[in-house]
C-alpha positions as CSV (number, residue, x, y, z in Angstrom):
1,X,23.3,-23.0,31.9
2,X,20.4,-20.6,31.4
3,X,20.9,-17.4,28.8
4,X,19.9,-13.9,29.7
5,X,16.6,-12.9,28.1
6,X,18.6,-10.3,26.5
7,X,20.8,-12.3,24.7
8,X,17.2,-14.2,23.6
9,X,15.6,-11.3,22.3
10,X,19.2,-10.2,20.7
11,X,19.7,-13.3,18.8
12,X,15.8,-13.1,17.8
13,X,16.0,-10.0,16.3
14,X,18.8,-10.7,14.2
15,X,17.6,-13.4,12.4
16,X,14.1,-11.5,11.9
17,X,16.0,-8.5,10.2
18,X,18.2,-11.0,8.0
19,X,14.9,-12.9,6.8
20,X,13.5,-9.2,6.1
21,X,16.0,-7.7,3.8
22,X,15.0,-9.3,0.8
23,X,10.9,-8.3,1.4
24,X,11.4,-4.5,1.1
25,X,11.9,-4.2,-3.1
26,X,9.1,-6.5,-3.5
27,X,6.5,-4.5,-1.7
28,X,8.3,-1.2,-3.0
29,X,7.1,-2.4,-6.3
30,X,3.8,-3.4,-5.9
31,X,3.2,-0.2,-4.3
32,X,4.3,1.8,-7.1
33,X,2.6,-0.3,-9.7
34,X,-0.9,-0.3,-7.1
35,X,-0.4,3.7,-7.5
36,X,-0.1,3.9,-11.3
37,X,-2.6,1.3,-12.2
38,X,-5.1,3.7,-10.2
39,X,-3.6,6.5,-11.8
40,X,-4.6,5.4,-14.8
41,X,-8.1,4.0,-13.9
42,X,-8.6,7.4,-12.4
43,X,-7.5,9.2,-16.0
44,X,-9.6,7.1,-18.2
45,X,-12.9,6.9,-15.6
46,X,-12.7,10.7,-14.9
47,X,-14.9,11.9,-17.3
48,X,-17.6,9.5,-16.5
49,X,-17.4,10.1,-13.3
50,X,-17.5,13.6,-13.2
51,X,-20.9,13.4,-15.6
52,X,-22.5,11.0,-13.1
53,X,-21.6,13.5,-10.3
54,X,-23.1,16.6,-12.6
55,X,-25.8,14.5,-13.4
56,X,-26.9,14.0,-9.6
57,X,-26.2,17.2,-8.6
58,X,-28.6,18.5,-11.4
59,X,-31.1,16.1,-10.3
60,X,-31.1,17.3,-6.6
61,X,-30.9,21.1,-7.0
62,X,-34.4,22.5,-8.0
């Protein structure tokens, strides 16, 4: 007794979305905390960064 291919790719994608569920608050998080530990990277480096920019700048322009 051979089953349809549509029954095959069916039944495949059900147990694919039921081993999925549990992924998607995981990488929820880790997104967020990627975004604020740049955030704060990007708060505390600023200043620098915009003096090594000025700095260059300065140097270039006659």
């Amino acid at each position: 007794m051979n089953t349809p291919p549509s029954h095959l790719l069916t039944s495949l994608l059900r147990s694919l979305d039921r081993e999925e569920r549990g992924d998607v608050p995981g990488w929820v998080m880790i997104t967020l905390m990627s975004a604020v530990l740049v955030a704060g990277l990007l708060a505390i480096a600023q200043p620098a960064l915009s003096g090594l920019f000025n700095d260059a700048i300065n140097q270039v322009a006659p």
